[in-house]
PyMOL commands that place a pseudoatom at each C-alpha (Angstrom):
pseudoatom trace, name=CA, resn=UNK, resi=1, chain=A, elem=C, hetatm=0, pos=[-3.311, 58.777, -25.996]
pseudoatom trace, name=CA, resn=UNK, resi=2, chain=A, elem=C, hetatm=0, pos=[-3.803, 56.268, -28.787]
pseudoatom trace, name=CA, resn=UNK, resi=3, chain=A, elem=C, hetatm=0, pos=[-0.159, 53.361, -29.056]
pseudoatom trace, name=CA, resn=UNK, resi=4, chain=A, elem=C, hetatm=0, pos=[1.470, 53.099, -32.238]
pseudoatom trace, name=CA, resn=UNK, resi=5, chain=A, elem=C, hetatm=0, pos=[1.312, 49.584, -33.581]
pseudoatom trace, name=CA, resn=UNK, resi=6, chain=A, elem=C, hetatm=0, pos=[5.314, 49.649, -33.496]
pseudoatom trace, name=CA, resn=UNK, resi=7, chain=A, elem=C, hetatm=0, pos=[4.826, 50.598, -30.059]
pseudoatom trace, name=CA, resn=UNK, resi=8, chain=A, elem=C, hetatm=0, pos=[2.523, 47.531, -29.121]
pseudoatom trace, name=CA, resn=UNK, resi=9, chain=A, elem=C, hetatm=0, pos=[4.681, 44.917, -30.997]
pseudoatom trace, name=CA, resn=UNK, resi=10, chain=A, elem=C, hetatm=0, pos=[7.765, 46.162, -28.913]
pseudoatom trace, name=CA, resn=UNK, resi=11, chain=A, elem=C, hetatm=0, pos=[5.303, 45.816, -25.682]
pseudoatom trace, name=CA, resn=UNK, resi=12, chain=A, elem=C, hetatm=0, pos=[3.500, 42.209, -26.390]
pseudoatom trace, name=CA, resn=UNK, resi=13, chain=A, elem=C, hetatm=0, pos=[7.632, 41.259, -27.621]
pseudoatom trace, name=CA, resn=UNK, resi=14, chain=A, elem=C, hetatm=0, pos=[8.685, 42.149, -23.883]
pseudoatom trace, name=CA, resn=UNK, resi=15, chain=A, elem=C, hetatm=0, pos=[6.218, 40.789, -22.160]
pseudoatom trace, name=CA, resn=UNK, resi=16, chain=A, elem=C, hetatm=0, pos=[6.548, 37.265, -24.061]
pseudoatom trace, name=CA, resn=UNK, resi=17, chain=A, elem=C, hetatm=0, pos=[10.196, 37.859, -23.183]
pseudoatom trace, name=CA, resn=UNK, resi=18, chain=A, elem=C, hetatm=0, pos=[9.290, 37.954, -19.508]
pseudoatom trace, name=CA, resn=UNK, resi=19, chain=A, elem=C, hetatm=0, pos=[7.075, 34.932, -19.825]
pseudoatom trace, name=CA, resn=UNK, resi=20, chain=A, elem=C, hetatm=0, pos=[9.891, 32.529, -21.093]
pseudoatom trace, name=CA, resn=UNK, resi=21, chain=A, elem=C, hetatm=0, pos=[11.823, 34.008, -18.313]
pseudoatom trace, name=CA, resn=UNK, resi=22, chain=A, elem=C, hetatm=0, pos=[9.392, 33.349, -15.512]
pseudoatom trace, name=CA, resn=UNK, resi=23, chain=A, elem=C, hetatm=0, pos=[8.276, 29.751, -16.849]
pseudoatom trace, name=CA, resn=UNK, resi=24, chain=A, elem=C, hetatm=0, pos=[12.319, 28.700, -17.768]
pseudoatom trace, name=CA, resn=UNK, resi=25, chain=A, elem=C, hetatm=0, pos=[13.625, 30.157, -14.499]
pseudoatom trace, name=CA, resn=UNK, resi=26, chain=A, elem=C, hetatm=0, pos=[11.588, 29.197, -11.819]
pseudoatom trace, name=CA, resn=UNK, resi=27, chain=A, elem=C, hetatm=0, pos=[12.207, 25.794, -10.953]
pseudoatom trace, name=CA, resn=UNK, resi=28, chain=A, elem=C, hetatm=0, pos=[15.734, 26.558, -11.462]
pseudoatom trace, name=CA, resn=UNK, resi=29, chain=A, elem=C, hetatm=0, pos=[15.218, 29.708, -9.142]
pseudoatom trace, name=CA, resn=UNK, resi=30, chain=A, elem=C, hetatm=0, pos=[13.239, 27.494, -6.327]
pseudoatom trace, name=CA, resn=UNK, resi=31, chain=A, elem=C, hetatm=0, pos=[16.535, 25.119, -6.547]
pseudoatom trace, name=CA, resn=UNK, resi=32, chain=A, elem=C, hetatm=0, pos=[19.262, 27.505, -6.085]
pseudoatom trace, name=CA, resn=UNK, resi=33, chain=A, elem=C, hetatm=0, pos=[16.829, 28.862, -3.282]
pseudoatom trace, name=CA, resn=UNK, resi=34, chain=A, elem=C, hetatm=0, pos=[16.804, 25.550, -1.538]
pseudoatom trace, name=CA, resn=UNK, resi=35, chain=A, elem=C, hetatm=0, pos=[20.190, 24.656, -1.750]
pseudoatom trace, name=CA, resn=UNK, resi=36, chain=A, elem=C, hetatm=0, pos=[21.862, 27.447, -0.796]
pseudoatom trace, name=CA, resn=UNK, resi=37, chain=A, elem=C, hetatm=0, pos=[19.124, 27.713, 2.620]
pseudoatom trace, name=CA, resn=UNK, resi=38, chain=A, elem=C, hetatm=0, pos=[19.715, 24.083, 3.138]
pseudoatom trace, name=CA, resn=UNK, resi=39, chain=A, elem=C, hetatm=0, pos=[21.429, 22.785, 6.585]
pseudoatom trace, name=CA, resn=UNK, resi=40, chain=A, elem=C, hetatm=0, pos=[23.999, 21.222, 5.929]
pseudoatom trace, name=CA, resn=UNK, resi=41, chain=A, elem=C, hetatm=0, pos=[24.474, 22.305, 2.823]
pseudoatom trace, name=CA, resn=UNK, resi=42, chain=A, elem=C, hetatm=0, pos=[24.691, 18.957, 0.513]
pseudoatom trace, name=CA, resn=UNK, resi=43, chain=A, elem=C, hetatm=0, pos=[27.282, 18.311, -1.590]
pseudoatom trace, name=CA, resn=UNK, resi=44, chain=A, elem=C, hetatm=0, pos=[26.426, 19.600, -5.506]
pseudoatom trace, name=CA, resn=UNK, resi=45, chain=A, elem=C, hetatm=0, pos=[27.539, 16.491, -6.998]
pseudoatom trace, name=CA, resn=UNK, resi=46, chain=A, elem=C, hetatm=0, pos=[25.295, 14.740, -5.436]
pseudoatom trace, name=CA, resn=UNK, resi=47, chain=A, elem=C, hetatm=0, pos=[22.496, 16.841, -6.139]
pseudoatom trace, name=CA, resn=UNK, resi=48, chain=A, elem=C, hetatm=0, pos=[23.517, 16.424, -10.015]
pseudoatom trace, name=CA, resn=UNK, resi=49, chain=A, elem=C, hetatm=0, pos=[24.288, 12.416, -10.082]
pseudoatom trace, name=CA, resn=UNK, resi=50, chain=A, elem=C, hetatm=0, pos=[21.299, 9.811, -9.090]
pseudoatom trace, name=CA, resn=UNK, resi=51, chain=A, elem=C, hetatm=0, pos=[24.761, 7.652, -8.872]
pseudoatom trace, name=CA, resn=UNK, resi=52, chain=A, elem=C, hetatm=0, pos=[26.901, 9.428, -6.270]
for i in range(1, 52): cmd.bond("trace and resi %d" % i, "trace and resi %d" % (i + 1))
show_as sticks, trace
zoom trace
């Protein structure tokens, strides 16, 4: 069974889709995984400001 070339554009659209969103989000992602498994959990405000 032979795609459409609508059908393909729609497919190789997603999957660039899901690229940005793996590259963007990870480091983020790996953060927010840290911090909330941290012990003590540290203060946000000083995770944001190099001054607090």
């Amino acid at each position: 069974m032979a795609l459409s070339d609508e059908t393909k554009d729609k497919i190789n659209t997603a999957i660039g889709v899901g690229k940005n969103i793996v590259v963007y989000g990870w480091i983020p992602f790996v953060l927010y995984v840290g911090y909330t498994r941290s012990n003590p959990q540290p203060n946000l405000i000083k995770l944001i400001s190099p001054l607090a």
